[in-house]
N, C-alpha and C positions, 0 to 999 in steps of 0.2 A: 572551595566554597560549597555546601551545601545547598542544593535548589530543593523545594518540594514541590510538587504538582497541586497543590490546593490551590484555589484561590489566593488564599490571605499567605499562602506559602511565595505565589507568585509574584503578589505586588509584592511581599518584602524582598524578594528577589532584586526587582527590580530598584530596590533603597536601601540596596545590602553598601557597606562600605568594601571599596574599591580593595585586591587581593592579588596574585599573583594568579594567573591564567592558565591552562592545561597547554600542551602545543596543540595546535592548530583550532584554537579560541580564538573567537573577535576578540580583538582590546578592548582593553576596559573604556567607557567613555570617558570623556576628558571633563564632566563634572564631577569624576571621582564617584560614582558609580559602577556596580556589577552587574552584567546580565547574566542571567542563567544561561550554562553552555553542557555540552556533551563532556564525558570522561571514558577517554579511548581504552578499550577492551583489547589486550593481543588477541587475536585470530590464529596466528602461527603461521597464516597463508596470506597469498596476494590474491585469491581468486576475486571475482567481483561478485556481493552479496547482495540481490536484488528480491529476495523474496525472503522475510521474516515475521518469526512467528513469537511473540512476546507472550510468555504464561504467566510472569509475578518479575517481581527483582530481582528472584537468584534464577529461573530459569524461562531461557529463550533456546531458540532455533534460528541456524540460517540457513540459505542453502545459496545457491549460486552457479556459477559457470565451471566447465570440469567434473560436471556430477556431482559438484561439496553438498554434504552437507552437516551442520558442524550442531551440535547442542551443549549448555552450558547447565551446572545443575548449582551453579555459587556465587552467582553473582556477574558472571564473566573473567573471574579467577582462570576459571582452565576450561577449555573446552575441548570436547571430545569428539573429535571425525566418525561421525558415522553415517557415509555415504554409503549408498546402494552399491552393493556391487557388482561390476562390470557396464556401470555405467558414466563413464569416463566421459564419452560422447554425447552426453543427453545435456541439456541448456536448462537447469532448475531456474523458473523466475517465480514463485509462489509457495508457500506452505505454512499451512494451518496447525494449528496444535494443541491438541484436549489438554495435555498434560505433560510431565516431563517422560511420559512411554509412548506417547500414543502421538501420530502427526499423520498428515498424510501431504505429499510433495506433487506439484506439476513442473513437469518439462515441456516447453514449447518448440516451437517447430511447425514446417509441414509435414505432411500426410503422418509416417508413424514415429517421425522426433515426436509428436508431443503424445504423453501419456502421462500418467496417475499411477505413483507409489503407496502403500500404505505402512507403517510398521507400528507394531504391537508392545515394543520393548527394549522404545528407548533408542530405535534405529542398530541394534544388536543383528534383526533379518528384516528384509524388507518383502512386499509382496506386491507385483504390478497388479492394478486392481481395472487398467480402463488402458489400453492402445488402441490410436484413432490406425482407422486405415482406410479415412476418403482422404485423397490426393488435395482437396480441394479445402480444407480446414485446416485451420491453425490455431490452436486453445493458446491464451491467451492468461488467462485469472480462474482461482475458483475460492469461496467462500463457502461457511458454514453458519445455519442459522443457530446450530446446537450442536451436539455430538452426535447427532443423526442423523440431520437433515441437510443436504446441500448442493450446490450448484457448480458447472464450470463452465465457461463461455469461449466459444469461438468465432472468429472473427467471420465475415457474412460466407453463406454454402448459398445457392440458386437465390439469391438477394436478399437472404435476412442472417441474422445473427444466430448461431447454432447455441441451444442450452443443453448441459448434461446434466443428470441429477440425481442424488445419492440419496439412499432414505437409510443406511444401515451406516455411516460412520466413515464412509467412502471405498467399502470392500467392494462394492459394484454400482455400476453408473449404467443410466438409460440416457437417452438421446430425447429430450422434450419436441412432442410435435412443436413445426413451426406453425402453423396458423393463428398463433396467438401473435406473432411477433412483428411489428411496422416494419414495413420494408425498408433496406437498406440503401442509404443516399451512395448516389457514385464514388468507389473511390473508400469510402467509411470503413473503419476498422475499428480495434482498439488495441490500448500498448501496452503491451507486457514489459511495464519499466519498473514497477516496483511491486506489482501484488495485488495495488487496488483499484484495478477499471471494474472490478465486481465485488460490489460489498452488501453487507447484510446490515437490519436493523429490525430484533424483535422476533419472533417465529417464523413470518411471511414475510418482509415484505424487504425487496432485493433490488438494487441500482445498478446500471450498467454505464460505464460511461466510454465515448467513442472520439474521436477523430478522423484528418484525413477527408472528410465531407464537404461539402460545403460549408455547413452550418457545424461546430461543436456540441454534440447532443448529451444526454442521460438518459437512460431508458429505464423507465421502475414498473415492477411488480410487486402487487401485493398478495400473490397467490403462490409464492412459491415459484415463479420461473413460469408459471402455463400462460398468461397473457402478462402484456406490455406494452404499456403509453409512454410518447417520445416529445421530451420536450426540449429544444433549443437552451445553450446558453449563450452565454458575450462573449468566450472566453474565443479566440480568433481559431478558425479554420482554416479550409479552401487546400491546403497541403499537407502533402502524407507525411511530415513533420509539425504537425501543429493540430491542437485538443486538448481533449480532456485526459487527464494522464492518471488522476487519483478523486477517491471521492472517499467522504466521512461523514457519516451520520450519527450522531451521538442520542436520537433517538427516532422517531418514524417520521417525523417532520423537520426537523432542522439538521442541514445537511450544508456540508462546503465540500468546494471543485476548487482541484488545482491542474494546471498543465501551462500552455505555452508553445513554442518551440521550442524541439530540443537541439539544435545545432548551437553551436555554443558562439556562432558570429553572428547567431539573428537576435534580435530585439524578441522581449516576450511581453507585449504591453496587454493588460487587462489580465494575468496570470491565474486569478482568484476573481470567484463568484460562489455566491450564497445563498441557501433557499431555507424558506420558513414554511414552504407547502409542501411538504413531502415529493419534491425535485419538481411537482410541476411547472413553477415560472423562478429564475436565475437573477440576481443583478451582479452586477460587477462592483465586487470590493472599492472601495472608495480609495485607500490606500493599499494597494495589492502587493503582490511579492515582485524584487526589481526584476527576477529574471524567473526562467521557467524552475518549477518542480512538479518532481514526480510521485510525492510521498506527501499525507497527510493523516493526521489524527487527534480527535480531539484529548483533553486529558482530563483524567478523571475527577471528579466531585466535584467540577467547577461551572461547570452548564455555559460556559462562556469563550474558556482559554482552550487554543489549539497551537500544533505547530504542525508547520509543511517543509518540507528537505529537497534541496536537490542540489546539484554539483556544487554549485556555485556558495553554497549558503543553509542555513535552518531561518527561519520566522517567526516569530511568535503573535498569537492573535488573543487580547483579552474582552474582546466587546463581539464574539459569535461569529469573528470574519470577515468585519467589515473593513479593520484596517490592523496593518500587517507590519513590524518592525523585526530588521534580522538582526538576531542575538548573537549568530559566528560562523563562521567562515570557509567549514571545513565542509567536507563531499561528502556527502550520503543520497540515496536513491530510494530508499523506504525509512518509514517508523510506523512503530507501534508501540500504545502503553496500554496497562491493565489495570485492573480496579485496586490491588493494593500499591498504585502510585508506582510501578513502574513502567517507565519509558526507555525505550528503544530505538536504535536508530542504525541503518547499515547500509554499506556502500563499495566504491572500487578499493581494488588493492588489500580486498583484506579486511576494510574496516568497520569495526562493530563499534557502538559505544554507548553509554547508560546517561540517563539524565540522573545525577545522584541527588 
């Protein structure tokens, strides 16, 4: 079956007549209806693909665990390893991408596991462009407002949250004073589980989103990373398993939070919340996702429809987030789509897959 990302693509998704299902599809419902599902990409690998970079329909980027990282220039027909090398040892959970030459990868970690690759051509050479070497940080996500401006975040140094930030494309990164930045609740982090505890909407103005705290936060800037206002969501904290895990703004004010717990024998109740202020006040989705996810994004030209991913399941939201129905079944840890209608979506074992 065919899915579109429009709107009117969407609901007839949802009115298509009933069809034979990909593996690892929800079934079809039993009024003889289809939901829009993913369509599995070979990867060629098992590694687990927790940081992806969506540029159109025929090309994306992954990267993943074991230093992969893999790009496709056709669709997901074939794709082509081109990991850094000699960095076998490095934990990619993040990467950005201008174009099908140009991206730039973070590895996480402490002290100098996490660092910042850049490459020019395609992942052909790569260039380290940022190794941390305080013992006491761990980066975490980085985002781009443009092709030259951007940020990377670590989790809290002397009790606030560490910003880097690029004005050239990512060839080189400074370290942003902290004085701009609220201090950090006990305990508070953020998780590097799919790419987006740090995202971008607009020239300026950048989200952070946390766990681990007491309270599950966001943290937004409209300056580019220099100052930062902290506001509470619903979504449960209090444990270094439980927050905010992904965030998506589709434009400087309306913005959706997904996270939960991620152990896979705890309850993830209140998973999803919503903001119509540019993150400053949060409610809790009315019908949320059943369990935690890690991935979120909204889809193009529809001001409305979104979906969220994680082990357990995909979601879909047509009314901005307030209520949440899962479309299938299968494990992913991020997604991304782009403005010519394509969607992306990747996870353990390998698995990439397209919304067709």
């Amino acid at each position: 079956m065919s899915v579109g990302v429009c709107a009117a693509a969407v609901a007839a998704a949802l009115t298509a007549p009933a069809e034979a299902a990909p593996a690892g599809a929800a079934p079809a419902p039993t009024t003889g209806k289809q939901t829009p599902h993913w369509q599995l990409k070979d990867s060629g690998t098992d590694v687990r693909f927790r940081g992806l970079a969506a540029v159109s329909r025929r090309v994306a980027w992954v990267a993943g665990s074991k230093g992969t990282v893999l790009r496709t220039t056709d669709g997901g027909a074939h794709w082509r390893n081109v990991s850094p090398p000699g960095a076998a040892e490095l934990e990619f959970r993040d990467i950005e991408a201008f174009d099908a030459r140009r991206a730039v990868v973070l590895a996480i970690g402490e002290g100098e596991a996490s660092r910042v690759l850049r490459t020019d051509d395609g992942g052909a050479t790569w260039t380290e462009s940022f190794r941390n070497t305080d013992a006491k940080a761990f980066y975490d996500c980085l985002t781009f407002f443009d092709r030259r401006h951007g940020l990377a975040m670590s989790d809290p140094v002397d009790g606030t949250f560490r910003i880097l930030s690029t004005s050239d494309g990512g060839r080189s990164w400074k370290v942003l004073p902290g004085a701009g930045m609220p201090a950090a609740q006990d305990g508070e982090a953020g998780f590097a589980a799919g790419g987006q505890c740090l995202v971008t909407s607009g020239p300026r103005d950048a989200w952070l989103a946390t766990g681990g705290g007491a309270h599950a936060r966001v943290l937004h800037s409209a300056d580019r990373g220099l100052t930062w206002t902290a506001a509470d969501t619903p979504i449960p904290a209090g444990d270094p398993a439980r927050g905010v895990f992904a965030l998506a703004f589709r434009d400087r004010t309306h913005g959706i939070a997904v996270g939960g717990d991620y152990r896979a024998d705890q309850a993830s109740p209140r998973a999803a919340a919503v903001s119509g202020d540019a993150g400053r006040t949060w409610t809790t989705a009315a019908q949320p996702p059943p369990a935690y996810r890690s991935g979120v994004t909204w889809l193009p030209h529809t001001g409305s429809a979104a979906l969220a991913v994680g082990p357990t399941g995909t979601d879909l939201t047509t009314d901005g987030g307030r209520t949440w129905t899962t479309v299938d079944t299968g494990s992913y840890d991020t997604v991304d789509c782009t403005p010519d209608r394509g969607c992306w979506a990747s996870g353990e074992k390998g698995r990439v897959a397209r919304l067709e």
